[in-house]
C-alpha positions as CSV (number, residue, x, y, z in Angstrom):
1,X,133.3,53.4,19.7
2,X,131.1,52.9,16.2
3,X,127.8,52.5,17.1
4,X,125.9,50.2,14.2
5,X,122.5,51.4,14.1
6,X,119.6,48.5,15.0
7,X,116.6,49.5,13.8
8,X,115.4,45.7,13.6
9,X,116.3,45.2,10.2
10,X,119.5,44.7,8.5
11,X,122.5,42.1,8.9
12,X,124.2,43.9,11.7
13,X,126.1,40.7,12.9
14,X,128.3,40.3,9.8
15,X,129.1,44.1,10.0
16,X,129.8,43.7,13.6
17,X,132.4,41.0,12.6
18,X,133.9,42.6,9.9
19,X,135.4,45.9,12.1
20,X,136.0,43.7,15.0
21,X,138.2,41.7,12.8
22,X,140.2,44.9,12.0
23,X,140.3,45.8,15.4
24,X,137.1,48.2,16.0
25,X,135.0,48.3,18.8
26,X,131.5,48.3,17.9
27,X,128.1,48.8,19.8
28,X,125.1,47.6,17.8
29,X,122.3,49.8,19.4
30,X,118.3,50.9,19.0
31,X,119.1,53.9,21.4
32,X,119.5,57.5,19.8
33,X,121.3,58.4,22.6
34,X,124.0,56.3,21.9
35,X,124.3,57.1,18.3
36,X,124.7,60.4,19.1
37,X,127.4,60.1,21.0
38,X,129.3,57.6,19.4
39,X,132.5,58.6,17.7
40,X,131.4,56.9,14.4
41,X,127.9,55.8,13.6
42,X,127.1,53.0,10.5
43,X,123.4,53.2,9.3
44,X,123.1,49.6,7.3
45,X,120.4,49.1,5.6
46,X,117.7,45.6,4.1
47,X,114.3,45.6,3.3
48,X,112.0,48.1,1.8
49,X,113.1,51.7,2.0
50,X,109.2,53.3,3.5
51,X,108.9,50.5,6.1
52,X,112.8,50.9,7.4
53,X,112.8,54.7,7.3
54,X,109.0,53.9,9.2
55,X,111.2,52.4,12.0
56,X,113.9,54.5,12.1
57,X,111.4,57.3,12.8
58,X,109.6,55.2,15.3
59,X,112.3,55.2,18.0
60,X,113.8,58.6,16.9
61,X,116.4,57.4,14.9
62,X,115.8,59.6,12.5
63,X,116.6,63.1,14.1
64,X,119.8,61.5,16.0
65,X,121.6,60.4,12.0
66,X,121.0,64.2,11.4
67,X,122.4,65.3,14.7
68,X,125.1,62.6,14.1
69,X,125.9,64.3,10.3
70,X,125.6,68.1,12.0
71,X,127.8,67.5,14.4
72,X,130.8,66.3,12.1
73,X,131.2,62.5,13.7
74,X,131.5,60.3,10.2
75,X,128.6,58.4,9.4
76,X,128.7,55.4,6.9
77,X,125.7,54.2,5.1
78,X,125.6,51.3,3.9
79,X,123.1,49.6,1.0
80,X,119.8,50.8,2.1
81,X,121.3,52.7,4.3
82,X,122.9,54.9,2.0
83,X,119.6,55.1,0.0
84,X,117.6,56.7,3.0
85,X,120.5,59.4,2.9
86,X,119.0,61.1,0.0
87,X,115.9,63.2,-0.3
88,X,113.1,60.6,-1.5
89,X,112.6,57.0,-3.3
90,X,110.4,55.6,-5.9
91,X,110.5,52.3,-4.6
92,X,106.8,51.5,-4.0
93,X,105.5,55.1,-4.4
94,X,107.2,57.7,-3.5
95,X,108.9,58.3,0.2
96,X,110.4,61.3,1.5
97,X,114.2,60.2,2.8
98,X,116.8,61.9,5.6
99,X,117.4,64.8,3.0
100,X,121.0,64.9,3.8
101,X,121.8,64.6,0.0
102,X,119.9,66.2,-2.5
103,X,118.6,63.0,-5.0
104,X,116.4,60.6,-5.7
105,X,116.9,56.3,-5.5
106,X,115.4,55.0,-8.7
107,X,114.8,51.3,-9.8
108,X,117.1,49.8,-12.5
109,X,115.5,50.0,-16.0
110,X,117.2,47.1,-17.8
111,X,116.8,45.3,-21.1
112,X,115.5,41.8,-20.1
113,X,119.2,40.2,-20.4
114,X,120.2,42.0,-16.9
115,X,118.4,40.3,-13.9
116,X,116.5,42.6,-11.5
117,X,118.0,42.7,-8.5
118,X,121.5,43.4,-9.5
119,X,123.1,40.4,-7.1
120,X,127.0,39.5,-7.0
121,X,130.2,41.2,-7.6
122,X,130.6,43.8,-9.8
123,X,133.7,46.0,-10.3
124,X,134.0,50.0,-9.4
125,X,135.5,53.0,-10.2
126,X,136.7,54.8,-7.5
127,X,137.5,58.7,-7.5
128,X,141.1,58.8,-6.4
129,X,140.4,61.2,-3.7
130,X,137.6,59.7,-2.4
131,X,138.9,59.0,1.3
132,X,136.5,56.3,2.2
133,X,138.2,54.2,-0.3
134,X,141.7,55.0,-0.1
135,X,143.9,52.6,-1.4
136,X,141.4,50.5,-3.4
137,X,142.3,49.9,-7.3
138,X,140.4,50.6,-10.2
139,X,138.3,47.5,-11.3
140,X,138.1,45.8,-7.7
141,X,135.1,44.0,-7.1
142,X,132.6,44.2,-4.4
143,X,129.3,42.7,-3.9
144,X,125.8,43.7,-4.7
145,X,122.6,43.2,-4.1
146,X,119.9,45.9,-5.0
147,X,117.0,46.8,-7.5
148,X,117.5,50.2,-7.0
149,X,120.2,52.8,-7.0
150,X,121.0,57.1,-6.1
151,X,120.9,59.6,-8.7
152,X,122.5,62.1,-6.8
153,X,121.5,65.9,-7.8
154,X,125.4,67.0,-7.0
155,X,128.3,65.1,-9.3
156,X,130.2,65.9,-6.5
157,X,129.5,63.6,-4.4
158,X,130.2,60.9,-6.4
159,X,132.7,58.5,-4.4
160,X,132.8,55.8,-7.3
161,X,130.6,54.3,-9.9
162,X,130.0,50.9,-11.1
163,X,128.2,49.6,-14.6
164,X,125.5,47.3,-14.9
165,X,123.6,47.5,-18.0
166,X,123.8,51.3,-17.2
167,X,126.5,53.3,-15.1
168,X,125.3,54.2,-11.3
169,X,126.9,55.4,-8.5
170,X,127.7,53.1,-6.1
171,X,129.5,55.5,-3.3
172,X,129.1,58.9,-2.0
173,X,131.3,61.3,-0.2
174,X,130.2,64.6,1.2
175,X,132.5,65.9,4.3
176,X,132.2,64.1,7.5
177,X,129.1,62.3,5.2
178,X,129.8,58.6,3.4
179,X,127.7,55.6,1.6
180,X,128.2,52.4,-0.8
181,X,125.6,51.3,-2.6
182,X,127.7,47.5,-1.9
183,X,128.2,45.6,1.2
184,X,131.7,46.3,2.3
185,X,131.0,43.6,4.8
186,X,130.7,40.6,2.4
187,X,133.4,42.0,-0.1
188,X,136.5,40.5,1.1
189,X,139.9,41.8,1.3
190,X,138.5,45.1,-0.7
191,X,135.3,45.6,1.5
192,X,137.3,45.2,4.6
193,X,139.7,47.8,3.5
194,X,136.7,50.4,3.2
195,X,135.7,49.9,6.7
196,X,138.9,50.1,7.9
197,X,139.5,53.7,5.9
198,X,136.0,54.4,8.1
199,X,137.4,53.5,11.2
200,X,140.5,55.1,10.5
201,X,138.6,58.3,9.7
């Protein structure tokens, strides 16, 4: 079972769909307990990083994604959600994160000919032994939406990276640990093949 975290924000529903269309069962849930002992846990992620990380802390959410990451079950991040993986944001001041990965989320600095957010399909790099995305070509597009991005303290990490006015990363990897800056869940063909290498995991 892959227990998609509610924490009353994020678009759980079109996650939802996307794994149950490759065959998944999924439990969207507000209970730590659950999380915990699912076999796979997705942490997706809209809004404002202080007031979601606010909520997950609120019903304990918080302590169960690092019980979740301790105990070895895979844990997927998505958007947001892999932004409140690192160790703090400047997004509205600055907010102390999950500290699973040392780094900090930054806002885009663009010359005015980029539009803040980044929004729409963009192409990636993958690394080619990144398991979470296994089997997915350099130069496949997936879809963004974001004003602000990981700078991850360890290169390592680094799952794949994608340009836009400036290169970012856009996926990280770290053991049983994984996170795209994109929604996997409104990318097609390409986005569906990342959850399934999740689910698969």
């Amino acid at each position: 079972m892959i227990a998609i975290i509610d924490y009353g924000m994020g678009n759980l529903a079109s996650v939802q769909n996307a794994l149950a269309s490759q065959g998944f069962a999924t439990r969207i849930t507000n209970d730590p307990d659950q999380v915990v002992q699912a076999s796979k846990v997705i942490l997706p992620g809209v809004g404002a990083f202080a007031d979601c990380l606010a909520n997950l802390r609120s019903r304990g959410m918080d302590q169960a994604i690092c019980a979740v990451v301790k105990q070895g079950s895979p844990l997927l991040g998505i958007c947001l959600g892999m932004q409140l993986l690192f160790t703090e944001s400047e997004e509205n001041g600055i907010h102390q994160g999950l500290g699973l990965l040392p780094g900090r989320v930054v806002r885009f600095n663009l010359p005015a000919s980029f539009k803040v957010p980044h929004m729409g399909w963009n192409s990636i790099v993958p690394n080619q032994d990144s398991r979470l995305l296994r089997g997915i070509d350099p130069q496949s597009y997936f879809y963004f939406v974001h004003s602000y991005y990981a700078v991850a303290q360890d290169n390592s990490v680094v799952a794949a990276r994608c340009h836009y006015g400036e290169d970012f990363t856009c996926a990280v990897e770290k053991d049983n640990l994984f996170a795209t800056q994109f929604h996997p869940e409104k990318s097609g063909t390409v986005g569906l093949q990342v959850l399934r290498n999740f689910g698969e995991l």
